[in-house]
N, C-alpha and C positions, 0 to 999 in steps of 0.2 A: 846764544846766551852771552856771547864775547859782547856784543851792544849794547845788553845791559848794563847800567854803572855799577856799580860794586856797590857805594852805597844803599842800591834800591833790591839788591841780592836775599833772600833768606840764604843764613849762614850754621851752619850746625858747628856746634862748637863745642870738644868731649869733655872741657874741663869745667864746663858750663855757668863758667862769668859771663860779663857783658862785655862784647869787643870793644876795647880800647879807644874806638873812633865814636862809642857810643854817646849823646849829649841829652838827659832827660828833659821832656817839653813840662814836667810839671813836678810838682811836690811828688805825687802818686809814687810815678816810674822812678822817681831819684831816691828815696826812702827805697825801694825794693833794691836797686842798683847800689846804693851805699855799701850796703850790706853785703850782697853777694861779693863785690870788692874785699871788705873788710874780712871775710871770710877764706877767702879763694886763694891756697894753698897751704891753711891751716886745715881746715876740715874739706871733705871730698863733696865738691857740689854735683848732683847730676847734670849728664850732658842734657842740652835741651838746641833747639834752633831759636836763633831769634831773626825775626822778619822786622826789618827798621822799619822806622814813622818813614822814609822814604817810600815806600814803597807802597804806602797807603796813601801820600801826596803825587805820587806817579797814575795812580790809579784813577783820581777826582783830573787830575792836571790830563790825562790820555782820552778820558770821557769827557771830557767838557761840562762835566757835571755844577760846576760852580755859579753858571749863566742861567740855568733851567731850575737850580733848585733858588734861588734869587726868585728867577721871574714867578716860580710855584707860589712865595711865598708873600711877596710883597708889601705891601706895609704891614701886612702882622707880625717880621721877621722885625722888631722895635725893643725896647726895655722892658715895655710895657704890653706884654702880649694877652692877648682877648685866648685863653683857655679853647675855649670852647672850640672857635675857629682852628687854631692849632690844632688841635686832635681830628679834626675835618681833614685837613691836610698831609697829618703824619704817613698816614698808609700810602698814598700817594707819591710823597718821599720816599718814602722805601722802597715802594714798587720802582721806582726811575733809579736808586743808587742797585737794586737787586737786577735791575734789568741790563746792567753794563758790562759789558766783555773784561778780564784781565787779558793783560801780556801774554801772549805763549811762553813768551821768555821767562816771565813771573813764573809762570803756574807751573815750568820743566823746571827752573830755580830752586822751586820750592820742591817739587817729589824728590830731586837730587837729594838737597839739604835732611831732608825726613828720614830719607833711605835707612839709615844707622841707629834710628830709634826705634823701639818696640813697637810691635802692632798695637796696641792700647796706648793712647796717648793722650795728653792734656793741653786743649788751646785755653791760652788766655791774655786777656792784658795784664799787664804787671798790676800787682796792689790786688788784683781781683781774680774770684773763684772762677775756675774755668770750665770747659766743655771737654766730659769726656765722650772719645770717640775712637775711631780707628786712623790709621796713619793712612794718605793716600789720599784719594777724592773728600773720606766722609773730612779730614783734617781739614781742608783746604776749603769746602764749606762750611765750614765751622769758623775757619779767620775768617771769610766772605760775613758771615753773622754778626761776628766782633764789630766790623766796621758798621753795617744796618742798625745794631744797637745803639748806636751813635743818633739816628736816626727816632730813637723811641719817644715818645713823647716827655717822660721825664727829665732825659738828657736835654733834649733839645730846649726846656721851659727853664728848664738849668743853665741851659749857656746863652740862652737870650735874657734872662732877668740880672745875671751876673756882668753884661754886657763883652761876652765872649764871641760874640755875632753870630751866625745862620751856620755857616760851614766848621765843622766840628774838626780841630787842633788834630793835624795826624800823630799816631801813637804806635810804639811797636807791637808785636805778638810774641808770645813765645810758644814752645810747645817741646811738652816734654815726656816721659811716664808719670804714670798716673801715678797722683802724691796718697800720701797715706801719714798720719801722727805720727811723728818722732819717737823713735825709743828714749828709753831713759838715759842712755848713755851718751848718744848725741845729742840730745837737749840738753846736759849738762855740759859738755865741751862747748856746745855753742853759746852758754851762758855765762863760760867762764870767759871767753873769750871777750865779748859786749858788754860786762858786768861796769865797764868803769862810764860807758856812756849811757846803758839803757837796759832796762827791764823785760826780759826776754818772755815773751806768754805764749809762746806757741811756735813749733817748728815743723816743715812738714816734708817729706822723705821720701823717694822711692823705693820699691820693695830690695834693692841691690842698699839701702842706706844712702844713697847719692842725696846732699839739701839740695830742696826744690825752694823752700822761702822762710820768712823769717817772721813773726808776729810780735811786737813790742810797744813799748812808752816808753816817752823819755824817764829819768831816772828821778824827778821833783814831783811828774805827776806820780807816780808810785809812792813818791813818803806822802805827799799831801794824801793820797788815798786813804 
């Protein structure tokens, strides 16, 4: 595991911010990561692991995967993509990124880093609901899934009409215990907290009260509402 870079590392972290070195690749993960910042040593967030966008770019970068799904794709990977063909090809897509080995280093990385969470655990991307499953192999297929959703036909008509190109923007994972609604106690801390930038609608907790994430609008779309 010494070979691997630290940045491609899953990293379990008890206070469960976002490591320091963390740089979000979009709106999504940086709205989630704000927060958790904003938060984090005011109220108690759950510990969680997080798996960097590295280590999803090590993955396409160690498989050679970025020549083969090109060639899969070919001129229908455009602006202006023919539907129909594209769903021809998605399964296809999948099957070649589901068909690829991880790191052993990765995959010892990651049971390391999981070790100290509960057996019930929550994958997901930042911004979005995630996969509950158990910590261990079922975890670790479950991030394997994250990354194939990438793959779905939705996503991918999404980042070719947007002109994001074929190869879908690596992105982190986290994974944590499974969330559950906020009490009323910690929804109002954490309200009073963000009250002067934004309209807090939802917060969501593990059964210890540890925040797992934060639901809001900004403070102008609320009055126009």
């Amino acid at each position: 595991m010494s070979d691997t870079p630290l940045a491609e590392r899953p990293r379990f972290l008890p206070t469960g911010g976002p490591p320091a070195s963390f740089v979000a690749a979009n709106e999504q993960d940086r709205a989630e990561t704000d927060l958790l910042r904003a938060l984090e040593g005011l109220v108690a967030l759950a510990p969680r692991v997080w798996v960097p966008a590295h280590a999803e770019a090590a993955f396409y970068r160690l498989n050679q995967l970025e020549r083969p799904l090109k060639d899969l794709f070919g001129r229908e990977a455009s602006t202006d993509p023919d539907e129909d063909e594209i769903e021809d090809l998605v399964p296809l897509a999948r099957e070649l990124v589901a068909s690829r080995m991880l790191d052993d280093r990765i995959v010892e990385a990651f049971y390391e880093a999981c070790a100290p969470l509960p057996e019930r655990v929550e994958v997901r991307r930042l911004g979005e609901v995630g996969t509950i499953t158990t910590r261990g192999r079922p975890a670790l297929l479950a991030m394997r899934a994250a990354w194939e959703e990438a793959w779905s036909l939705t996503s991918l008509m999404a980042r070719l009409r947007s002109g994001d190109g074929l190869i879908p923007s690596a992105r982190p994972i986290v994974i944590h215990a499974v969330s559950q609604p906020a009490d009323a106690g910690l929804l109002q801390s954490v309200g009073s907290i963000l009250e002067a930038a934004v309209k807090v609608d939802g917060v969501l907790m593990t059964s210890d009260r540890g925040l797992v994430s934060v639901r809001t609008e900004p403070r102008e779309a609320a009055a126009s509402g």
